[in-house]
C-alpha positions as CSV (number, residue, x, y, z in Angstrom):
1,X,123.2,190.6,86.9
2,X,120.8,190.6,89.8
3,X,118.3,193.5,90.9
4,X,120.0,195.9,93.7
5,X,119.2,195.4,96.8
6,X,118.3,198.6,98.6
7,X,119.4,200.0,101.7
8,X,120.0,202.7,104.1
9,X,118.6,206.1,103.6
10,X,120.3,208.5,101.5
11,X,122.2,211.0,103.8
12,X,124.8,214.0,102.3
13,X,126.9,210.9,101.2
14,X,125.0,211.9,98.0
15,X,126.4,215.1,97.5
16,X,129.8,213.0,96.2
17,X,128.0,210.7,94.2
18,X,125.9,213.3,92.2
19,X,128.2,214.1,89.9
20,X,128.2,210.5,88.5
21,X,125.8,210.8,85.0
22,X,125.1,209.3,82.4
23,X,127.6,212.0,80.4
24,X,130.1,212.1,83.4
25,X,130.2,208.4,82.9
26,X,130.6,208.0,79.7
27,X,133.8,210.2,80.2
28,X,135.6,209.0,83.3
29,X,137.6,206.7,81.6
30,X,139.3,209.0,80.2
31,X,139.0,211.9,82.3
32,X,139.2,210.6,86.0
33,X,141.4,207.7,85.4
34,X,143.5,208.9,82.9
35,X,144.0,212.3,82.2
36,X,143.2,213.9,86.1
37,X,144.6,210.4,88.2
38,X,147.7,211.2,85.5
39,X,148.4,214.5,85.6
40,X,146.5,216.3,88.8
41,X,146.9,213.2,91.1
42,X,150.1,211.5,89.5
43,X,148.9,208.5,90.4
44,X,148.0,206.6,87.2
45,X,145.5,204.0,86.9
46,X,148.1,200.8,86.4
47,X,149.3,201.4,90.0
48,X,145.7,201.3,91.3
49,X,145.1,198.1,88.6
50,X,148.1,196.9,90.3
51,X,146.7,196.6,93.6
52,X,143.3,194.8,92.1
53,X,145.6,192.5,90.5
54,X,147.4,191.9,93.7
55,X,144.5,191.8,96.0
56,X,141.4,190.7,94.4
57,X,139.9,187.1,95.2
58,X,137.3,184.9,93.7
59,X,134.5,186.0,96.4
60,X,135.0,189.7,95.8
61,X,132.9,192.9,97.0
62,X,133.7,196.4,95.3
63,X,132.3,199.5,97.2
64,X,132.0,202.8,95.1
65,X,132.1,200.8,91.1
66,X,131.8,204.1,89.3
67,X,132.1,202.5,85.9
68,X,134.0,199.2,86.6
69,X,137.2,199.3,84.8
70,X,139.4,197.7,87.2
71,X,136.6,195.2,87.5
72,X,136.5,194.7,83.9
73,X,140.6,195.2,83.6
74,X,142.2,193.1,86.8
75,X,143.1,189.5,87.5
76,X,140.4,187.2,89.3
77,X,142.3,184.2,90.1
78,X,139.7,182.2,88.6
79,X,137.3,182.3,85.5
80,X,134.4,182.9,87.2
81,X,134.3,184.9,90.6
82,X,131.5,185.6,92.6
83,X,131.2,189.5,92.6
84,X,129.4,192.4,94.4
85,X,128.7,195.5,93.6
86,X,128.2,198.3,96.3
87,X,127.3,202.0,95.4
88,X,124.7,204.6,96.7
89,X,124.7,205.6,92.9
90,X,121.8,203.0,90.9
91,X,123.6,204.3,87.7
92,X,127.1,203.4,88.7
93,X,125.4,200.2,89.7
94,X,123.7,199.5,86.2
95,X,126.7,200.7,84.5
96,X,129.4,198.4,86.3
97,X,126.8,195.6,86.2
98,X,126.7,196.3,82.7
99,X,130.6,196.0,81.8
100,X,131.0,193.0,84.0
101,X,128.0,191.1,83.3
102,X,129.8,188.2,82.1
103,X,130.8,187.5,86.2
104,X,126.9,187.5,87.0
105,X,127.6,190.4,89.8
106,X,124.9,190.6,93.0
107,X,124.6,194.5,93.2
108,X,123.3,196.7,96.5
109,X,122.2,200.1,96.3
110,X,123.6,201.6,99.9
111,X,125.3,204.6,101.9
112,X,128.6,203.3,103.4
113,X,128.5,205.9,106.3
114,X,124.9,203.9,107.6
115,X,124.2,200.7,108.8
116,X,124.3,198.0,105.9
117,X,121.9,195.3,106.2
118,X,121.8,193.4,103.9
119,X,121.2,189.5,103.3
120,X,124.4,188.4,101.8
121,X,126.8,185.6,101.9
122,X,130.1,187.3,103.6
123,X,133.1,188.0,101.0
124,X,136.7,187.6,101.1
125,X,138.1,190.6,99.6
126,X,136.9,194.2,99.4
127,X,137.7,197.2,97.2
128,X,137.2,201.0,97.7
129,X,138.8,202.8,94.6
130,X,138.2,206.3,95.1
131,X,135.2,206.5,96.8
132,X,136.6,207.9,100.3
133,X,137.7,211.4,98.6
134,X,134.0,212.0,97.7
135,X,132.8,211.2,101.3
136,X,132.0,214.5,103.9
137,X,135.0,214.3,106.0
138,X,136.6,214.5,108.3
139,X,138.4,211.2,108.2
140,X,137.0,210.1,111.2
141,X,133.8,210.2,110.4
142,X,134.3,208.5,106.8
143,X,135.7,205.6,109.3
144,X,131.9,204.5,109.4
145,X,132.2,203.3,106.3
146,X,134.6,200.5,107.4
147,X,132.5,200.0,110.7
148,X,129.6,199.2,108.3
149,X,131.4,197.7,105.9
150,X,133.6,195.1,107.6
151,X,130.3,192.8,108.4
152,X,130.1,192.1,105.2
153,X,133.6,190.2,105.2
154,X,135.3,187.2,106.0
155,X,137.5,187.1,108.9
156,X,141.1,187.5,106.7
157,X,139.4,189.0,103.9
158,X,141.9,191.4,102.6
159,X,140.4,195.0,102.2
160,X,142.5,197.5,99.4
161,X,141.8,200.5,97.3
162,X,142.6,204.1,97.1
163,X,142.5,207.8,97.8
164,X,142.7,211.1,96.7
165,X,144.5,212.8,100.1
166,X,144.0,216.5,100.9
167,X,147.0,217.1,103.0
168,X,150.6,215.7,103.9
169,X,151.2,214.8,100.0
170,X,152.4,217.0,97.3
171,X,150.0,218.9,95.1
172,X,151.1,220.4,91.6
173,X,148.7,223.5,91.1
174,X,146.4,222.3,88.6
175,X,145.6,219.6,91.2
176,X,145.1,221.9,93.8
177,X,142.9,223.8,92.3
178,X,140.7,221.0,90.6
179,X,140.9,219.9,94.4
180,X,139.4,223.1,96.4
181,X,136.8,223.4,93.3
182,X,135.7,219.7,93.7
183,X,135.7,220.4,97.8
184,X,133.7,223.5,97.1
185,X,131.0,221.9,95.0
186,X,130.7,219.0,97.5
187,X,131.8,216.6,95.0
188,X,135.0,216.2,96.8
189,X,135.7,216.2,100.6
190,X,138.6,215.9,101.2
191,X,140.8,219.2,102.4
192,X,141.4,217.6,105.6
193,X,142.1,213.9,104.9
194,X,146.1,213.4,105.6
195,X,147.9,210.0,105.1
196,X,147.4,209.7,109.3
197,X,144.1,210.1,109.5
198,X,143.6,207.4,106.8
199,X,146.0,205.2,108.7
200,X,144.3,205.8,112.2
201,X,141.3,205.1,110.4
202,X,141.9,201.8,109.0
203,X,143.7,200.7,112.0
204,X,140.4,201.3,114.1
205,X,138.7,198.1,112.3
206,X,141.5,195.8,110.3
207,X,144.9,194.3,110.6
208,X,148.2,194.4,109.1
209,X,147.5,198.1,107.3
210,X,150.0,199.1,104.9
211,X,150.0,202.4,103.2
212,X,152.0,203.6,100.4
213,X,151.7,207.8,98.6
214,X,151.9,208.0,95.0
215,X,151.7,211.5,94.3
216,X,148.5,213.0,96.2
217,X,147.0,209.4,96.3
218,X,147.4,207.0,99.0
219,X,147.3,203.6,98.4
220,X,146.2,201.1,100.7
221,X,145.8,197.3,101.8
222,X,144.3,195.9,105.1
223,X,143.5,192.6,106.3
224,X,139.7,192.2,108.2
């Protein structure tokens, strides 16, 4: 595991990453990727695994690592991968870095929605599980993250992950209402984010964007 790299100034990017300590953590196994992505979302984790599995390459840059299960979980196609690890959270850093230690991951402490500069080899796949739901929206402005983001690919890398939508998906009410109290707290921000405006937004920076709703979730995969 190498030391983070730091950059970019924190902005209100933060406000989504906040919630992420060392109890929340320790739980969100269980309760983000199990029993809410099950129940609330109806999208459980093996379809998000699915697309790691699918997607993932041996030069491979994660963006928003939380606590690295589908790091730890998916299928490199080899034994050994070079890995990086992107977060504005140091704890989500040291505690992915931690679970996937035995892949030697390079980690960077930054805010997607600034200017990443950073001095790193380009990769050829990226993931960003989750992480756009807790970004201040409106989608248009969580498009930065891709702006700053996609210099740190290969041309062709393929660029996949997932998020919790807002509108133009079905809710159940328990979801909607762990939705506007995650919105209202500033941990989520996503009321407006609609499976368009995720669409327009990728389609601004990569090719070949595919989309696909599992309950409120989208699903997506992009080519740089």
């Amino acid at each position: 595991m190498t030391q983070p790299h730091a950059v970019s100034a924190q902005s209100d990017t933060w406000a989504g990453q906040a919630a992420y300590t060392p109890f929340s953590l320790r739980i969100y196994d269980a309760l983000v990727l199990g029993l809410s992505s099950r129940c609330f979302w109806r999208c459980p984790s093996s379809e998000m695994l699915a697309v790691y599995d699918a997607n993932v390459s041996a030069n491979h840059l994660d963006v928003g690592v939380a606590t690295g299960y589908y790091l730890d979980a998916c299928r490199f196609p080899v034994a050994q991968p070079r890995l990086g690890l992107l977060d504005l959270n140091p704890l989500c850093l040291e505690t992915a870095a931690q679970r996937v230690a035995r892949y030697r991951p390079e980690t960077y402490q930054a805010d997607v929605l600034a200017p990443i500069d950073l001095p790193v080899e380009p990769f050829d796949s990226l993931g960003i599980t989750f992480l756009l739901h807790c970004l201040p929206g409106p989608m248009a402005r969580k498009a930065a993250a891709f702006a700053n983001l996609k210099p740190l690919l290969n041309p062709g890398a393929r660029v996949f992950g997932s998020t919790i939508l807002g509108r133009g998906v079905p809710h159940n009410a328990l979801g909607r209402r762990l939705m506007a109290l995650y919105n209202s707290k500033g941990i989520f921000g996503n009321a407006e984010d609609d499976p368009e405006g995720l669409r327009a937004a990728l389609s601004a920076y990569f090719d070949d964007v595919e989309l696909r709703l599992q309950g409120a979730v989208a699903l997506f995969t992009a080519r740089a």
